[in-house]
C-alpha positions in Angstrom: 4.4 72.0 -9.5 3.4 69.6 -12.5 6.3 67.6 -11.9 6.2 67.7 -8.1 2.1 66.6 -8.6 3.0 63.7 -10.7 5.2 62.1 -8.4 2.8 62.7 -6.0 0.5 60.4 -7.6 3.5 58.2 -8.2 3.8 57.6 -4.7 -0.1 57.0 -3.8 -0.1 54.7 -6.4 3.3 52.7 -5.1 1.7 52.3 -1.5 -1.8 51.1 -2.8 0.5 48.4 -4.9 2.4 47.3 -1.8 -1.1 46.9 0.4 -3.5 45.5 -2.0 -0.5 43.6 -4.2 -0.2 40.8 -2.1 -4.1 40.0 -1.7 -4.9 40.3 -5.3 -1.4 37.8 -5.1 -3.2 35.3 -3.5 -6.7 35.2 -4.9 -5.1 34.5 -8.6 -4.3 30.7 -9.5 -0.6 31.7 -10.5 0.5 33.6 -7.7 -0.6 31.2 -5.1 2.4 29.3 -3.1 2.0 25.7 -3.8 0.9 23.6 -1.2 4.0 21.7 -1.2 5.7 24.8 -0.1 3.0 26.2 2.3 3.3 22.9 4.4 6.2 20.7 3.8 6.4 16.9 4.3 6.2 16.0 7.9 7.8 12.3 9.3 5.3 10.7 11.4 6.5 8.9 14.4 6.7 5.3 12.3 8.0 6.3 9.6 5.6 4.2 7.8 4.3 7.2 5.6 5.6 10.7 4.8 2.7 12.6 4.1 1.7 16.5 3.2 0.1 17.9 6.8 -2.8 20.4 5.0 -4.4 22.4 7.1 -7.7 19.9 8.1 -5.4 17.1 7.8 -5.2 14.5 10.8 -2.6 14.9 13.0 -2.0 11.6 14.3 -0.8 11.9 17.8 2.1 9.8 19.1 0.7 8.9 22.1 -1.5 6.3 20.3 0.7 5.3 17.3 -1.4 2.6 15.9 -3.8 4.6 14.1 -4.1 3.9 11.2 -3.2 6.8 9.1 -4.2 6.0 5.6 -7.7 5.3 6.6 -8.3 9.0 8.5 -6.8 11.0 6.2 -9.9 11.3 3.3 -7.1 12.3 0.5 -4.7 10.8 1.4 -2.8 14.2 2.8 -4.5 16.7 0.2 -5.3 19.3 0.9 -9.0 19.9 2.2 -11.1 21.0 0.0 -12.4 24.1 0.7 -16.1 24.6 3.0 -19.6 25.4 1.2 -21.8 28.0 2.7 -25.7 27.4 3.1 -26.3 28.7 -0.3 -23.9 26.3 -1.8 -21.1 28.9 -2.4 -18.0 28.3 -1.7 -16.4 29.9 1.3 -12.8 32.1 0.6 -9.6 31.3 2.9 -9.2 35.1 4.4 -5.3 35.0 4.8 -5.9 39.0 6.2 -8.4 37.9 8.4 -7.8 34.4 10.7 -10.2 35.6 13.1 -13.2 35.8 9.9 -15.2 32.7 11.2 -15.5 30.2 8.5 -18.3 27.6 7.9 -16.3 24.2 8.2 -16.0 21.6 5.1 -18.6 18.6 6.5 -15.7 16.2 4.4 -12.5 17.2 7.1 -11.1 14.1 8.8 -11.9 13.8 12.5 -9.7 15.6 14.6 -8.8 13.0 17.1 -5.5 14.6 17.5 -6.8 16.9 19.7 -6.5 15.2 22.9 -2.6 15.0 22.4 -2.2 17.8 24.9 -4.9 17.5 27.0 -4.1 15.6 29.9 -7.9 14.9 31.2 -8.5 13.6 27.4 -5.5 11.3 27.3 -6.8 9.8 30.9 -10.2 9.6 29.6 -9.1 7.7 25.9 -6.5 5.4 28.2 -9.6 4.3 30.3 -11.6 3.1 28.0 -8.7 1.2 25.9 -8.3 -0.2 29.2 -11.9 -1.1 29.8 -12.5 -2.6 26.2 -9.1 -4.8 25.6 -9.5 -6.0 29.6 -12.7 -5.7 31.8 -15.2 -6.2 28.3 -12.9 -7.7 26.0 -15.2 -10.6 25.4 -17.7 -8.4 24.8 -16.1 -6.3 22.4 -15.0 -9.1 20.6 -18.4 -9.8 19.5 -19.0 -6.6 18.8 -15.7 -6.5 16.2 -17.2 -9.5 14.7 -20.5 -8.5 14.1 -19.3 -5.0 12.8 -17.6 -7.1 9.7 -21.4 -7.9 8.6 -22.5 -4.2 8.1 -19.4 -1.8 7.6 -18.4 -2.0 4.2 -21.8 -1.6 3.2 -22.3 1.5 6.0 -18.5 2.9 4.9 -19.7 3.4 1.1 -22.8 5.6 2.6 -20.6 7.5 4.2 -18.7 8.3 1.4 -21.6 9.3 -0.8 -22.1 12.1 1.6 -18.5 12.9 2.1 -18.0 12.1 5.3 -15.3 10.4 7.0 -15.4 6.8 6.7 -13.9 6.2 10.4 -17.4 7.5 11.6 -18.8 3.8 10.8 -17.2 3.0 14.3 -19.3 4.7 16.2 -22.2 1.9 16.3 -19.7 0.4 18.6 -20.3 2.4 21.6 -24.0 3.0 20.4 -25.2 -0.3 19.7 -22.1 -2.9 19.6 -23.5 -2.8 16.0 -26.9 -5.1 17.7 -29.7 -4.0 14.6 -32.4 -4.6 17.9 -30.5 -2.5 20.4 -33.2 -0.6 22.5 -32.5 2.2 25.1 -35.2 3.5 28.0 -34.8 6.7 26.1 -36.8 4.6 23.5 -33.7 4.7 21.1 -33.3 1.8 18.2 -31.2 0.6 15.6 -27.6 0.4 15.6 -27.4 4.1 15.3 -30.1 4.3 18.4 -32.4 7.0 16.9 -35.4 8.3 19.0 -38.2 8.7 16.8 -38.9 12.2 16.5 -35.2 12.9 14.8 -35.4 9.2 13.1 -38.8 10.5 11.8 -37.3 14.0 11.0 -34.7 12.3 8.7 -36.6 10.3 6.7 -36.9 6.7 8.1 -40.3 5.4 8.8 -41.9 4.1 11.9 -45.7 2.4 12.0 -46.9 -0.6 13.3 -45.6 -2.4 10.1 -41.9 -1.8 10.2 -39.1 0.2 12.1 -36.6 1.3 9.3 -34.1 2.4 12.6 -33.5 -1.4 12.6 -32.2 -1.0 9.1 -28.3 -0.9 8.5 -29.2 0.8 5.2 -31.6 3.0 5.8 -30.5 4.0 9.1 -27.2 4.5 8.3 -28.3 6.9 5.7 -29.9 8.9 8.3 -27.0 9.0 10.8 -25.1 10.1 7.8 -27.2 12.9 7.0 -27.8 13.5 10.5 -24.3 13.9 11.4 -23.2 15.7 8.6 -26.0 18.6 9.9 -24.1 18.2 13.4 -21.1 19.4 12.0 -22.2 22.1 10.1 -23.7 23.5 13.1 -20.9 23.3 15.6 -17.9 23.1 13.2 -16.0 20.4 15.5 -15.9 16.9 15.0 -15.8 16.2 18.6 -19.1 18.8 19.6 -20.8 16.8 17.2 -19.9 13.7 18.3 -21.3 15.1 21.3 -24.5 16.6 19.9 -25.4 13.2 18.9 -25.1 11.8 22.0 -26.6 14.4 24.0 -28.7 16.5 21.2 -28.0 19.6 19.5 -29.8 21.7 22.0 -28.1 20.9 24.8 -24.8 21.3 23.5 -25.1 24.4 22.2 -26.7 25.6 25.9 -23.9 24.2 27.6 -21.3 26.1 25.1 -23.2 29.6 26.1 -23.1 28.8 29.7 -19.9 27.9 30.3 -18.2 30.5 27.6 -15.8 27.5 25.7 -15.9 26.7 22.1 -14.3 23.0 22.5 -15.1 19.6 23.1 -12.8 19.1 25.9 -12.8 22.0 27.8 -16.8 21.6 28.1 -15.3 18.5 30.0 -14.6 20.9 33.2 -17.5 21.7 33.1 -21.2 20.9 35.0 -23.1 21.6 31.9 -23.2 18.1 30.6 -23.9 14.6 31.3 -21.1 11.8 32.9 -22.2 10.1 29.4 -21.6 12.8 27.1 -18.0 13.6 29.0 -17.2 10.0 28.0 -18.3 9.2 24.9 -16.0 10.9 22.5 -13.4 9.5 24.1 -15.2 5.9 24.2 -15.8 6.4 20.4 -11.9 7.8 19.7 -10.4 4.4 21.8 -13.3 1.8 19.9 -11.8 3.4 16.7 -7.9 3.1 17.1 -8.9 -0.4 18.4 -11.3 -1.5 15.4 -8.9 0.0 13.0 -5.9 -2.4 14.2 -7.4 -4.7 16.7 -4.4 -7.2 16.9 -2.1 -4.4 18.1 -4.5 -4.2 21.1 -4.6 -8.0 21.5 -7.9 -9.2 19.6 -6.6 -11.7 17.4 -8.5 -14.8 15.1 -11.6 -12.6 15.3 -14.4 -15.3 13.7 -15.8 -11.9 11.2 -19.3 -12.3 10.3 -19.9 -12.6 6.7 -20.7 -8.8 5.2 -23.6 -8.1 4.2 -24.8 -9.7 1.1 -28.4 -9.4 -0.9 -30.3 -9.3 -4.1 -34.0 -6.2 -3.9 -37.1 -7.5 -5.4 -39.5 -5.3 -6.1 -43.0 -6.7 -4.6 -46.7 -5.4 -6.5 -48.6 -6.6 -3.5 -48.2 -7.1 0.0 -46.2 -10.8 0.7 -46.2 -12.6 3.7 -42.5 -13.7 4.9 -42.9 -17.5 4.8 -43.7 -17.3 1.1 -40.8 -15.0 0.3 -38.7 -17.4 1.9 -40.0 -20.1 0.1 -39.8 -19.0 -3.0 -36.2 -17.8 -2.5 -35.5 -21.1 -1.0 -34.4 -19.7 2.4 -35.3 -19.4 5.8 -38.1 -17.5 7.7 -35.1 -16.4 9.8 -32.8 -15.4 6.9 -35.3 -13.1 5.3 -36.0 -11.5 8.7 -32.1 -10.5 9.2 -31.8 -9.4 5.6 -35.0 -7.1 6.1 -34.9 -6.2 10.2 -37.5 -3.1 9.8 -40.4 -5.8 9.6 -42.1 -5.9 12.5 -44.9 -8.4 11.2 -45.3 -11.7 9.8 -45.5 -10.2 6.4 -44.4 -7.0 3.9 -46.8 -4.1 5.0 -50.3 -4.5 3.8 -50.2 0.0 3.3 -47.4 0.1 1.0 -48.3 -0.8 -2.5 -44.7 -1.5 -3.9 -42.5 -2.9 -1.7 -39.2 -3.6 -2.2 -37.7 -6.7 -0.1 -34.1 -8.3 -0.2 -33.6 -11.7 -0.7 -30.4 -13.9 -0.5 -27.5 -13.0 -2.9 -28.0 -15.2 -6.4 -31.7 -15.8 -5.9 -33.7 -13.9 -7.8 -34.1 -15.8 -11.0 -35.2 -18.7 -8.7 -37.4 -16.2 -6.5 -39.0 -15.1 -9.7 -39.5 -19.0 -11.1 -41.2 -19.8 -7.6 -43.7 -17.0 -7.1 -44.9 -17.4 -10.4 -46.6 -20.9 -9.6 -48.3 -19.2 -6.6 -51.6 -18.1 -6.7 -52.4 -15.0 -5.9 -54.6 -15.0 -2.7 -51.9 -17.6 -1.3 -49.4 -14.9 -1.2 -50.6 -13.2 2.0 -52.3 -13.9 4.9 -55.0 -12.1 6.6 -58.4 -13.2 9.2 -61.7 -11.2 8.9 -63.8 -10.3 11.2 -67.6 -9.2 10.3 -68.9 -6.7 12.7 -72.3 -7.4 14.2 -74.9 -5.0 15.4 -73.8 -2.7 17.9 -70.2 -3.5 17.3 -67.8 -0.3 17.8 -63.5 -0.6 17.7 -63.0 -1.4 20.9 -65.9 -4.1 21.3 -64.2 -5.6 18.8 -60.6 -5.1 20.2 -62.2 -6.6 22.9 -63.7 -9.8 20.8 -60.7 -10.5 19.1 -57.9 -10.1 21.3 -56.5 -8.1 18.7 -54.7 -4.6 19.9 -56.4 -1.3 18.7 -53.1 -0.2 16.8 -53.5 -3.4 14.8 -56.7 -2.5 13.9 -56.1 0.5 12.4 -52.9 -0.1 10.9 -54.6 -2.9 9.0 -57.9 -1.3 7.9 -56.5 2.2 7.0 -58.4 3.6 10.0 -57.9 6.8 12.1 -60.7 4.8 14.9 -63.3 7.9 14.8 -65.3 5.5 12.0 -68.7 4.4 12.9 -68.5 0.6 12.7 -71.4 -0.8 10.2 -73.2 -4.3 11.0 -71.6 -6.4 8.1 -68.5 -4.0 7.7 -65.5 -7.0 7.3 -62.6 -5.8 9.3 -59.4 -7.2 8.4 -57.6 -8.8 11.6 -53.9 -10.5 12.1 -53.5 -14.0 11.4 -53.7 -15.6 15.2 -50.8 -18.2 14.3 -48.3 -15.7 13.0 -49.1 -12.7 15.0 -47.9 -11.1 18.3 -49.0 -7.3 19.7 -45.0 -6.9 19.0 -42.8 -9.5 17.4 -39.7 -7.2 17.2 -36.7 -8.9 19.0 -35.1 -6.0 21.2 -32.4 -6.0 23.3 -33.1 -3.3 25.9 -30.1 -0.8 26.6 -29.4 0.6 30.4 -27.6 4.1 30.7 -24.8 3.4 32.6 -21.6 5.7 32.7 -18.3 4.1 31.6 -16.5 4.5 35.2 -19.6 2.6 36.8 -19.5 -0.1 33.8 -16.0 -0.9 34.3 -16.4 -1.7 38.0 -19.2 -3.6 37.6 -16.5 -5.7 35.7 -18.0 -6.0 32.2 -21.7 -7.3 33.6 -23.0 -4.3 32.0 -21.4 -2.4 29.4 -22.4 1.4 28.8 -26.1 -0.4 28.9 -25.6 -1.9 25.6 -26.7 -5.4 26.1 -25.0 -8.0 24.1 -26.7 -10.2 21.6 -25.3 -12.8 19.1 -23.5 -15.6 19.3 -19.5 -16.3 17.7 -20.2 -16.8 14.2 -21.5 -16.1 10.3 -24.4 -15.0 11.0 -26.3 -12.2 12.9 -27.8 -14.6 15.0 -28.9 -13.5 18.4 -29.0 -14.5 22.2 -31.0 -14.3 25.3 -34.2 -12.9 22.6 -37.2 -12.3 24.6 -40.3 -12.6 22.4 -43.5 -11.4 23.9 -46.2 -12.8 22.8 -50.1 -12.1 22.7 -52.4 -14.4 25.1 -55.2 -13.4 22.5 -58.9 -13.6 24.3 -60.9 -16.3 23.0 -63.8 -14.8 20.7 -67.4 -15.8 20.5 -68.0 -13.9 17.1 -66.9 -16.4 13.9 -63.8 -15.1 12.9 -63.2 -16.3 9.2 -59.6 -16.9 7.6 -58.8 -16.7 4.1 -56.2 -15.5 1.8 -55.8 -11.8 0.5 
């Protein structure tokens, strides 16, 4: 009986071996099959490149074979490194379990491959290739050569939050990478933020600047912004699409219509013409950007990238003098620092840093030094009289409410005091709105390309073939300011 119970045991503990043997196996560094051996070396169609296919690795589909493969692969075909939960920790592979849902690594390439099946996808990807190399190749010529000004700079963002750097296409189809794009949905910037979520990831908007006008900070933003996307929806594509549309109604039209995927939402009613197009507008504007003469945009004229020097400012500057004592342009200043709105650095932010042309700092520092100080910015007064309230003096000087407030740290609930100075804007260097915008008109893609380029997707075109930033058809408006009675004094702050 003795015997007969030991080999009992024997045999329990032989079949726990064989089922828990393999799992212990594979959680301990040694007994892991190398990744050479869990996925071999693949040839890719051009036998350009023989790479490791991981499991997040792109899959470069051979119906578009110019993609570029080094730049959408992040490590070059290693392996993906494996996703974070919410708390930071990260998430174990579950070979037992492939149906355990797993919270996707934000830093896996984007799976444009997934189309290579999907006949509507393939139509929808050859349309707008068609539309951008022949109906709006013009256009999207000046939109390659404008990119050059603002990717490199937007690419090493991108990889500080490790994300994929073929994500700095997508101001094409937003913007055409225009800094003063503007939408009727009240969206700026080349990343065309609405100002709630602009506001809800950091970037600033008063009457003194926009910072969604900001290739720097607003690319930070998108980053981040993006990056959130993803982790919510775990698909590349849905939250390509979430951007587009917003995260709400994506993840509605995903419970509505029972699909988990980008392109099967496609068959559905559940969202917009424009959403249903614009992953596929932003996959053919990448595979074109990333090898442009294989689509037949050759001698592109690349605007210079984006080049500066930050000074630090103690008070508040107006631009003229900045550009004098960098030895630049009123214009140059305002394109290295689009988030300006006004004729000078806001008058609310104590320390403001401002960029300046690349090498001129010494000289900027040399030159500001021989100004005096209430010559550095410009401001009017007004001194209320009896009786005066904000709007009799709105009223008076022509000057728009916002203004008033902005400039005078006012909420507009203060009773207005006879002798009380109120600081007004400088009538010769002051408009109710000097931003240059370039309004944007929703348009889907299908109606776009039969209206023969005239309007494209609603982005509106701005800059002409060149070096610079420069921009086209810019339509200021400009204050017809009442004429005051009331002595309004000038003088230097």
């Amino acid at each position: 009986m003795k015997k007969n119970g030991v080999i009992g045991w024997s045999l329990v503990f032989a079949v726990l071996a064989l089922l828990f043997g393999s799992s212990v196996c594979a959680d301990t560094p040694g007994g892991n099959v190398s990744e050479v051996e869990k996925y071999p070396e693949r040839s890719l169609k051009d036998g350009a490149q023989r790479l490791p296919s991981p499991p997040l690795a792109l899959e470069v589909p051979s119906f578009y074979p110019n993609i570029a493969v080094t730049d959408l692969t992040l490590d070059k075909g290693a392996a993906a490194p494996a996703p974070e939960s919410a708390s930071g920790q990260t998430v174990k592979e579950s070979p037992n379990n492939p149906g355990e849902k797993k919270e996707p690594s934000v830093n896996s390439p984007i799976d444009t491959a997934s189309y290579k099946s999907n006949e509507t996808a393939l139509k929808a990807i050859e349309r707008n290739v068609t539309l951008f190399t022949e109906r709006i190749k013009g256009r999207f010529e000046i939109w390659l050569e404008r990119s050059a000004r603002y990717i490199e700079i937007m690419k090493e963002i991108l990889r500080e939050k490790q994300l994929p750097e073929e994500l700095v296409f997508l101001p094409i189809v937003e913007s055409g990478f225009n800094l003063n794009a503007y939408s009727p949905a009240r969206a700026v910037g080349p990343w065309q933020f609405i100002a709630a979520t602009a506001k809800r990831y950091g970037l600033v908007i008063d009457w003194w600047r926009d910072e969604r006008k900001d290739p720097v900070k607003s690319t930070h933003a998108a980053a981040q912004y993006l990056k959130d996307l993803y982790k919510m929806f775990g698909s590349w594509n849905l939250a390509l699409a979430a951007y587009n549309a917003g995260e709400g109604r994506i993840s509605r039209a995903l419970k509505k219509s029972d699909v988990s995927d980008y392109w099967s939402l496609l068959h559905t009613k559940q969202i917009r013409d424009e959403t249903k197009e614009y992953v596929p507008r932003y996959i053919a504007a990448t595979m074109i950007a990333n090898t442009p003469e294989e689509y037949g945009f050759s001698n592109l004229d690349y605007h210079e990238p984006l080049a500066y020097e930050e000074i630090t400012l103690a008070s508040p500057m107006d631009i003229e003098v900045i550009a004098h004592c960098a030895e630049s342009t009123v214009k140059e200043i305002r394109e290295l620092n689009p988030e300006l709105r006004r004729w000078s650095t806001p008058l609310n932010v104590p320390q403001y840093t401002i960029r300046i042309p690349q090498g001129s700092k010494e000289l900027f520092l040399k030159n500001v030094s021989d100004i005096p100080q209430d010559k550095l910015f410009t401001v009017d007064t007004y001194t209320a009289k009896k009786g005066d309230t904000l709007k009799k003096i709105v009223r008076k000087t022509g000057v728009p409410m916002q203004a008033i407030l902005a400039m005078n740290s006012l909420s507009g609930l203060e009773e207005i005091k006879a002798g009380y100075e109120i600081r007004v804007p400088p009538k010769e260097k002051f408009s109710p709105d000097h931003d240059d915008t370039y309004k944007v008109r929703k348009a889907s893609y299908r109606k776009v390309s039969e209206r023969s380029g005239k309007k494209i997707s609603g982005k509106k075109s701005s800059g002409k073939k060149g070096k610079k930033n420069t921009a086209a058809s810019t339509k200021k408006s400009r204050a017809s300011a009442s004429k005051s009675k009331s002595k309004v004094k000038t003088k230097k702050a």
